[in-house]
C-alpha positions as CSV (number, residue, x, y, z in Angstrom):
1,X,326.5,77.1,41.4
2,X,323.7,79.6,39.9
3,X,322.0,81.8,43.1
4,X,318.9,80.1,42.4
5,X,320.1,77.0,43.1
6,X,321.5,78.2,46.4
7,X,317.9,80.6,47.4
8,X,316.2,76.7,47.1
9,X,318.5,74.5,48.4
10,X,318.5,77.1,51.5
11,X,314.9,77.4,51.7
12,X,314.5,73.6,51.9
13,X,316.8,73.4,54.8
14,X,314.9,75.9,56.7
15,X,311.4,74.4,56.5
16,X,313.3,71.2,57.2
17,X,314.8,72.5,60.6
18,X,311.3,74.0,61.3
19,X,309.6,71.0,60.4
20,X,312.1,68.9,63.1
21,X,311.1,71.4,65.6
22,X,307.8,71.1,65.6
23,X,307.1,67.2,65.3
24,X,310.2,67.3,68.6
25,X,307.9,69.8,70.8
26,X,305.3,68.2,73.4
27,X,301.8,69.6,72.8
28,X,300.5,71.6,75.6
29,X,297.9,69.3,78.1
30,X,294.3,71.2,77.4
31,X,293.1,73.0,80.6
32,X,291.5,70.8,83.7
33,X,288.1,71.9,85.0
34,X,286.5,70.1,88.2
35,X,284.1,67.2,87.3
36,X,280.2,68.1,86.9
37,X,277.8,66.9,89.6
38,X,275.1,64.7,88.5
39,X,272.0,66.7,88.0
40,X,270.1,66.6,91.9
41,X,273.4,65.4,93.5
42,X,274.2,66.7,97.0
43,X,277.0,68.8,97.4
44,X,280.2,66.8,99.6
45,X,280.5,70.5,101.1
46,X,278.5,70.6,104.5
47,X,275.7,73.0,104.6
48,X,276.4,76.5,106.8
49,X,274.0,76.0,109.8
50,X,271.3,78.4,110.0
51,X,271.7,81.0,113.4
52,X,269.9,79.7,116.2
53,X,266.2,81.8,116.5
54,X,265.5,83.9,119.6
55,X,264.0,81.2,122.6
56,X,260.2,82.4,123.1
57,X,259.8,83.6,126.6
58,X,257.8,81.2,128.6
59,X,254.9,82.4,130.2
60,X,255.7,82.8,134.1
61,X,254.0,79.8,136.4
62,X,251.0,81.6,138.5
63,X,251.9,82.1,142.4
64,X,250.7,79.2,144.3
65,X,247.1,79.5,146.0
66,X,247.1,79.8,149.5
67,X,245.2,80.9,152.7
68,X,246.1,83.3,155.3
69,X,244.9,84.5,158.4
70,X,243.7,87.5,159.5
71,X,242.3,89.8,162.1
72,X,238.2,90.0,163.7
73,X,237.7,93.6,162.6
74,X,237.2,95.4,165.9
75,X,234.0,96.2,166.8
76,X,232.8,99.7,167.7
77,X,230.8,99.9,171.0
78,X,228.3,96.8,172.4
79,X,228.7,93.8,170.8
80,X,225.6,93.1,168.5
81,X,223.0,90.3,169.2
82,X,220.5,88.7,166.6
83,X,217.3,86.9,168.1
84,X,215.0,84.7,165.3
85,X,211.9,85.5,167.2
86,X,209.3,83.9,164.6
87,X,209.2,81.1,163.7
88,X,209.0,79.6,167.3
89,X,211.8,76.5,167.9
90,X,209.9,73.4,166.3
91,X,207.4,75.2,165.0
92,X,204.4,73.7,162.4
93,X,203.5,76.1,160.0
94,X,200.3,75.0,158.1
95,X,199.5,78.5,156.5
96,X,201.0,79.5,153.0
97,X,203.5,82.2,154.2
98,X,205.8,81.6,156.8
99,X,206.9,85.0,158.0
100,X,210.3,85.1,160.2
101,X,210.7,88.1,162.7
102,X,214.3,88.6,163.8
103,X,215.3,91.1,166.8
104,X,218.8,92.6,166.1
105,X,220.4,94.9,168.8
106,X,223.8,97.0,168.4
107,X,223.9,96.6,164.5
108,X,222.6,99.1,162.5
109,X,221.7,97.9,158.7
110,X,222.6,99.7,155.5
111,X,221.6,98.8,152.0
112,X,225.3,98.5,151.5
113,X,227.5,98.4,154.7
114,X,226.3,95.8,157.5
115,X,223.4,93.5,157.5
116,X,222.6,90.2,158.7
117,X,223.4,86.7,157.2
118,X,220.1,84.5,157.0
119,X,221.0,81.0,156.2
120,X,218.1,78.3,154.8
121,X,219.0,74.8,155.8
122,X,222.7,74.8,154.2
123,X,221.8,76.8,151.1
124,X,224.1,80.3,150.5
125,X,223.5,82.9,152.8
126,X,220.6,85.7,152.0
127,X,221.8,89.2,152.9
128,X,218.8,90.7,155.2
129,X,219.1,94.7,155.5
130,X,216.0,95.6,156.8
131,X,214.4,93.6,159.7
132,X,211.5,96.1,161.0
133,X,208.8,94.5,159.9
134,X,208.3,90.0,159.5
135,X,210.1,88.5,155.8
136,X,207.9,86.6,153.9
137,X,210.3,84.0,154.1
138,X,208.7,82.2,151.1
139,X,209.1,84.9,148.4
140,X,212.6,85.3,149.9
141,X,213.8,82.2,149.2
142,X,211.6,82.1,145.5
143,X,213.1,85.9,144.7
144,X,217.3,85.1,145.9
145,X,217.7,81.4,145.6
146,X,215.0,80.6,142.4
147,X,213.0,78.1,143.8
148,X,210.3,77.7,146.2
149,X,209.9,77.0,150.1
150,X,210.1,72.7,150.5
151,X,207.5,71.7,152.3
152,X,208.9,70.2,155.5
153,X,211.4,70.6,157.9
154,X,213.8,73.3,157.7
155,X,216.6,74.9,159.9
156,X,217.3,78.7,159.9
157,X,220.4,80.3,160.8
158,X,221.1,84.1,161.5
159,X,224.4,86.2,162.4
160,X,226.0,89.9,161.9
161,X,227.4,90.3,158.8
162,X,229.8,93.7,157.8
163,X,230.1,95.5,154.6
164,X,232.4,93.2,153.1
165,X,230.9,90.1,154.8
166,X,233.2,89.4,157.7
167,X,230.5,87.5,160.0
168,X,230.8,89.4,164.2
169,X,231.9,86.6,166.1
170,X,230.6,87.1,169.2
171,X,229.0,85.5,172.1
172,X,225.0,86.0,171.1
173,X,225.7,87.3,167.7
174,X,224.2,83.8,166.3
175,X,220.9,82.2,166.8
176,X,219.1,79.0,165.1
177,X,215.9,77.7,164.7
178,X,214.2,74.6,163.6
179,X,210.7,74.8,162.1
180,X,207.9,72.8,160.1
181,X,206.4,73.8,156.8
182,X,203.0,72.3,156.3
183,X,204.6,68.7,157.3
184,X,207.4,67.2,159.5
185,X,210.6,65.6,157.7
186,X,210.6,61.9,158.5
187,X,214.0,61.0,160.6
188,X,215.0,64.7,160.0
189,X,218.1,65.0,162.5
190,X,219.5,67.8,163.6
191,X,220.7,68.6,167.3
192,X,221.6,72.8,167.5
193,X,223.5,72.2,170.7
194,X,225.9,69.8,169.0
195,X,228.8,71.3,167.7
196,X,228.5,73.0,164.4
197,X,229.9,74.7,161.4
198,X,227.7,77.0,159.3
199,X,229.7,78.2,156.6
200,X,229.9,81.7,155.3
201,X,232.2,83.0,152.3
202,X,233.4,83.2,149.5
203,X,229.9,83.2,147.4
204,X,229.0,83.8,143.9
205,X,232.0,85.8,142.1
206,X,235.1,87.4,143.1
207,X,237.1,90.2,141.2
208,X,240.5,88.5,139.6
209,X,243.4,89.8,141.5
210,X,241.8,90.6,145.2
211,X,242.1,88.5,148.0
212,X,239.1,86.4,148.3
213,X,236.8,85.9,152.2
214,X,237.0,82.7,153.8
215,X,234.7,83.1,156.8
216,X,232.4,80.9,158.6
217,X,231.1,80.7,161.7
218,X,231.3,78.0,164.7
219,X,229.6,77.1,167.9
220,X,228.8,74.7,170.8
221,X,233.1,74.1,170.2
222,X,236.6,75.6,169.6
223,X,239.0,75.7,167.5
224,X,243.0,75.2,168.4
225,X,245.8,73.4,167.8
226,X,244.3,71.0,170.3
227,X,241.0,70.9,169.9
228,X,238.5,71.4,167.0
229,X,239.5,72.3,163.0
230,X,238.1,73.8,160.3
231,X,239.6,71.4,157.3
232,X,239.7,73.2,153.9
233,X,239.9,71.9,150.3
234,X,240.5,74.1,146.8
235,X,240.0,72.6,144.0
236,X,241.0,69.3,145.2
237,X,244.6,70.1,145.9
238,X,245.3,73.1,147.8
239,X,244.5,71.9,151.7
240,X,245.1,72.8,155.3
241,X,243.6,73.4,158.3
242,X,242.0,76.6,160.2
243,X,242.7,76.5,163.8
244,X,241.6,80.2,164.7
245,X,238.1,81.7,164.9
246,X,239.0,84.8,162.8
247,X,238.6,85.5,158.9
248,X,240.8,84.5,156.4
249,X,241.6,85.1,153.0
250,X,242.6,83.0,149.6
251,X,245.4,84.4,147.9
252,X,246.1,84.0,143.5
253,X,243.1,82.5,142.6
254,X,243.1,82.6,138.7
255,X,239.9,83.4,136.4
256,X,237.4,80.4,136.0
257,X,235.4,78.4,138.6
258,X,237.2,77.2,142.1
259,X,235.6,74.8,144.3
260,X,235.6,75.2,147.8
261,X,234.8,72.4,150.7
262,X,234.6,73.2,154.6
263,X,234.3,70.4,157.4
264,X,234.3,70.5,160.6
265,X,237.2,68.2,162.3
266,X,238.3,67.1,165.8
267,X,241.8,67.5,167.4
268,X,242.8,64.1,165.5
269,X,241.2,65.4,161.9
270,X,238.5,63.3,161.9
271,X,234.9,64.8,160.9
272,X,232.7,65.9,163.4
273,X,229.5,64.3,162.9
274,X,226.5,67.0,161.5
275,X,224.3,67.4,159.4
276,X,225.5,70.2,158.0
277,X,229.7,70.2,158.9
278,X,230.7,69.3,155.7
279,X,230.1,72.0,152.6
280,X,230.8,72.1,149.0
281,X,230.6,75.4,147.0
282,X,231.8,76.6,143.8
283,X,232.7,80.0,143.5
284,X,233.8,82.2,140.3
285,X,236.6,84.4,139.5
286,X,236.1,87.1,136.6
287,X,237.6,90.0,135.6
288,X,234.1,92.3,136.1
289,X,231.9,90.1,138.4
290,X,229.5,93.4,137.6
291,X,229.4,93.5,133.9
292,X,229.3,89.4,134.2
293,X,225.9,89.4,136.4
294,X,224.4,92.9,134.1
295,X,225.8,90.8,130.9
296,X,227.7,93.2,129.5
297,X,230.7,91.9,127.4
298,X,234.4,92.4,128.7
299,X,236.1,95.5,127.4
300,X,237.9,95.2,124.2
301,X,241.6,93.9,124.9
302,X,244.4,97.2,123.9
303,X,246.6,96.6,121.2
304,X,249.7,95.0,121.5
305,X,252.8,97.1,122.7
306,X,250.3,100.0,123.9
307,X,248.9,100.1,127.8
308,X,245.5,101.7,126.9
309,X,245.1,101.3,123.1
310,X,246.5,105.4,122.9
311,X,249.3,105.0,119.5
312,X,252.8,106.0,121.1
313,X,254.0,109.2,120.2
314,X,256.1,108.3,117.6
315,X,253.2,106.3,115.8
316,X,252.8,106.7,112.2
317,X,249.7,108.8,111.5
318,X,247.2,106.8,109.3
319,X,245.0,108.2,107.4
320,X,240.9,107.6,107.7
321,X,239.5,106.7,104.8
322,X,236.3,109.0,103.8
323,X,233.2,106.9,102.3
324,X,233.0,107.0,98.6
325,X,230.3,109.3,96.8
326,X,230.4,113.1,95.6
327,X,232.7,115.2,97.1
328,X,232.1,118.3,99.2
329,X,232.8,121.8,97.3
330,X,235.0,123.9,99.2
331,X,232.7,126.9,100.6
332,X,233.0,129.9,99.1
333,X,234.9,132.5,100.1
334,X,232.9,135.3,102.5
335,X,232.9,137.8,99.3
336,X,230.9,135.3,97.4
337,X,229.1,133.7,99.8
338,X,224.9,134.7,99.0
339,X,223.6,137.3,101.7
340,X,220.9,135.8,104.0
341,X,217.5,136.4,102.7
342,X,215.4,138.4,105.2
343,X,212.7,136.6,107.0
344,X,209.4,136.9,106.2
């Protein structure tokens, strides 16, 4: 057989073997990739929880309000006495100007330690620091309470009163008076020699975080476990019952308007008829009672994190910013700088 026979008949059974193979062999599986969400579907994979945030600290609750008893500050030699000499007990005074004359004995006044507490009908007290010559009782009552003297009848009440007006509780230290301006008060009743309750403090405004007076002062009865009360009421739910003639003090009463009410009560806590045993007052508490009454606004509050607005040491400095306009030339050195002139 000629060799090109054989270099054919070979090459045809080598692509025929290759040919075998190939069409035999499995063709490889393409590569499997996970299946596409639908565009806006949520993922099957739950979602890592976010860390729980700091808890806010709660503001503290204030400390309950509450009274407490206290000590008569002792007195220093005789017991003082106050005496309403003018007007006279039942009294009509026709004339324009009713003048009141009291006699005070063992009590020397100050115009700011001890004084005497002059009392109007049931009106707030009227501090009286000089008593040697008669009050014009009229422009007394016009200049501290802001309105004029009622015609008809009226009751005054006096008693010793300290720098910090405590009220002396003492036998002859208190003294009352019922008088007539210009006309008598039809079925005015009043009877001084039943028992009474005249009260005292707190007035007007109180500094936030002191203790503030309760005082008041009580005669023709008193007080005990077993016999008469004073029944107090704050704000309509802080009550209890005074059964000792001495001052005594509220405790945590927070900024803003309080309201006060005194009566007088038996041994079973019933009132004590009066004309005058049950009182209502409301009082203030402020931060500056003085720059409240002279109208001066509270001090700015400090910035946060510093006690006096000072920036802590390690503050970054910042920089003032200079108003815009021409700048300042640098002054010249002494060697240039122009001689003075002489003066002329």
């Amino acid at each position: 057989m000629p060799s090109w026979v054989r270099i054919v008949s070979n090459c045809r059974v080598s692509f025929a073997l290759w040919l075998a193979a190939g069409c035999a062999s499995t063709p490889e599986p393409p590569p499997e990739y996970p299946p596409m969400e639908a565009p806006g579907a949520a993922s099957s994979s739950p979602a890592t929880p976010e860390p729980p945030s700091s808890p806010i600290a709660a503001t503290p609750p204030a400390p309950p309000v509450q009274v407490v008893a206290a000590d008569n500050t002792p007195l220093e030699g005789a017991p003082p006495t106050v005496k309403l000499r003018t007007p006279k007990d039942g009294q009509l005074i026709k004339t324009e100007k009713v003048e009141v004359a009291l006699d005070v004995k063992n009590w020397g006044l100050s115009p700011d330690g001890n004084h005497i507490h002059l009392i109007v009908d049931n009106e707030p007290y009227i501090a009286v620091r000089d008593v040697s010559k008669p009050i014009d009782l009229g422009a007394l009552v016009q200049k501290e309470l802001g309105h004029p003297l009622a015609e008809g009848t009226h009751v005054l009440r006096a008693f010793p009163g300290r720098g910090h007006h405590e009220s002396v509780k003492e036998a002859g230290a208190f003294d009352v008076r019922i008088f007539h301006y210009k006309q008598k008060t039809a079925d005015f009743k009043f009877d001084p020699k039943a028992p009474l309750l005249t009260y005292s403090r707190p007035k007007g405004c109180s500094d936030a975080g002191s203790r503030v007076l309760l005082d008041f002062f009580v005669t023709n009865t008193k007080l005990g476990a077993t016999d008469s009360r004073v029944h107090y009421v704050i704000d309509g739910a802080t009550s209890g019952d005074i059964v000792a003639f001495t001052p005594h003090y509220i405790e945590n009463l927070q900024v803003g308007e309080h309201q006060l009410a005194l009566s007088l009560q038996d041994q079973s806590g019933s009132r004590v008829e009066g004309l005058f045993n049950d009182t209502t007052r409301t009082i203030k508490i402020a931060q500056d009672c003085k720059a409240l009454a002279a109208g001066t606004p509270p001090a700015p509050a400090a910035p946060s994190g510093t006690p006096n607005g000072t920036p802590p040491a390690n503050a970054p400095l910042v920089s003032t910013p200079t108003p815009s306009g021409p700048a300042t030339p640098p002054a010249a050195p002494p060697s240039e700088q122009a001689a003075p002139k002489p003066a002329k």
